[in-house]
GUSE-528168 format. One line per 4 residues: number of its first residue (from 0); for each residue y, z, x of N, C-alpha, C. Coordinates in steps of 0.1 Angstrom, whole numbers. Layout:
# residues N
NUM	Y,Z,X,Y,Z,X,Y,Z,X; ...;
//
This chain:
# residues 56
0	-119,396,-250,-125,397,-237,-113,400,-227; -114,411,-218,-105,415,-208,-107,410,-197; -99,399,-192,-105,398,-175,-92,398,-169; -96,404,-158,-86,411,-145,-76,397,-138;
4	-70,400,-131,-66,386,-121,-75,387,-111; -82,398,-104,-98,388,-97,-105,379,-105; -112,385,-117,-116,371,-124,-113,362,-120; -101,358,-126,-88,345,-127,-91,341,-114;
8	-88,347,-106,-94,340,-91,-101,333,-88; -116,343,-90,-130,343,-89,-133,330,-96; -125,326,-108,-132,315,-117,-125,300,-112; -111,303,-108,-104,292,-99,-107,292,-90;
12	-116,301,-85,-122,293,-69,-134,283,-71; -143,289,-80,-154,282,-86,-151,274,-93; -145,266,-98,-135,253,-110,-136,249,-93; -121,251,-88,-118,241,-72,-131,236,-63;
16	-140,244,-63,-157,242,-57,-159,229,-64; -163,233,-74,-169,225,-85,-167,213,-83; -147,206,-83,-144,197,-83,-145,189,-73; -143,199,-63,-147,190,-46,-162,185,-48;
20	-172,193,-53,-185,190,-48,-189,182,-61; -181,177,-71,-186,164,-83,-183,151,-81; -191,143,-87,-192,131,-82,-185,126,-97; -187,130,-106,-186,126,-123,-172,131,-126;
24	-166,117,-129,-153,116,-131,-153,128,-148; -160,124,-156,-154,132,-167,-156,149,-165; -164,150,-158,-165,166,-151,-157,174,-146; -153,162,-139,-141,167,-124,-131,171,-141;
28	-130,162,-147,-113,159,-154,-114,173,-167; -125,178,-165,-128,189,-176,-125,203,-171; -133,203,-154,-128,215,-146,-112,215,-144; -108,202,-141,-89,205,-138,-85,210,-151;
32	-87,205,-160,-80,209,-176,-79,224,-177; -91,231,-172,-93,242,-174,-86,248,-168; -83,243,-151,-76,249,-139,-64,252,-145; -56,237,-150,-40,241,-152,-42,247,-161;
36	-51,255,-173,-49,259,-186,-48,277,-175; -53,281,-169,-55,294,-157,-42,294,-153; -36,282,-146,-24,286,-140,-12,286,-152; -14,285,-165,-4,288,-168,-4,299,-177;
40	-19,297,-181,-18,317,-185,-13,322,-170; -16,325,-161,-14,335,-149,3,333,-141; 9,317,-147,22,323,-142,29,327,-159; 23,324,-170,27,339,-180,28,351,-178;
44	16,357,-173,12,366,-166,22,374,-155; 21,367,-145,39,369,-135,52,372,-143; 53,369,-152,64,369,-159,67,378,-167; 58,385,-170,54,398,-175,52,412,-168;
48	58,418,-172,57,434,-163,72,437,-151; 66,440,-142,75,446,-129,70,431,-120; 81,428,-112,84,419,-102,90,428,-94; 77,430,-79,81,440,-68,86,429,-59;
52	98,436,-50,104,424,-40,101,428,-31; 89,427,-19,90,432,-10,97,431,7; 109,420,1,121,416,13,128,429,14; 128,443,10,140,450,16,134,459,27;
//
């Protein structure tokens, strides 16, 4: 399955929703798992390819 970094967005905006608006502790602790599992494929991701600097 190919998904873009909108995806990746798209689905950590909806995880962070999710968790604000759950009441159920084991829920909430399922959507975070998944959150930090996003942020660390996506700063793999960063680390990969071209790093533009746009300070000059």
């Amino acid at each position: 399955m190919d998904v873009s970094t909108n995806d990746l967005a798209i689905i950590e905006q909806a995880l962070k929703a999710a968790v604000a608006n759950s009441t159920d502790y084991s829920e909430i602790e399922q959507f975070e798992s998944v959150l930090k599992k996003l942020k660390s494929t996506s700063s793999e991701a960063q680390m990969d390819g071209f790093r533009y600097d746009y300070d000059d």
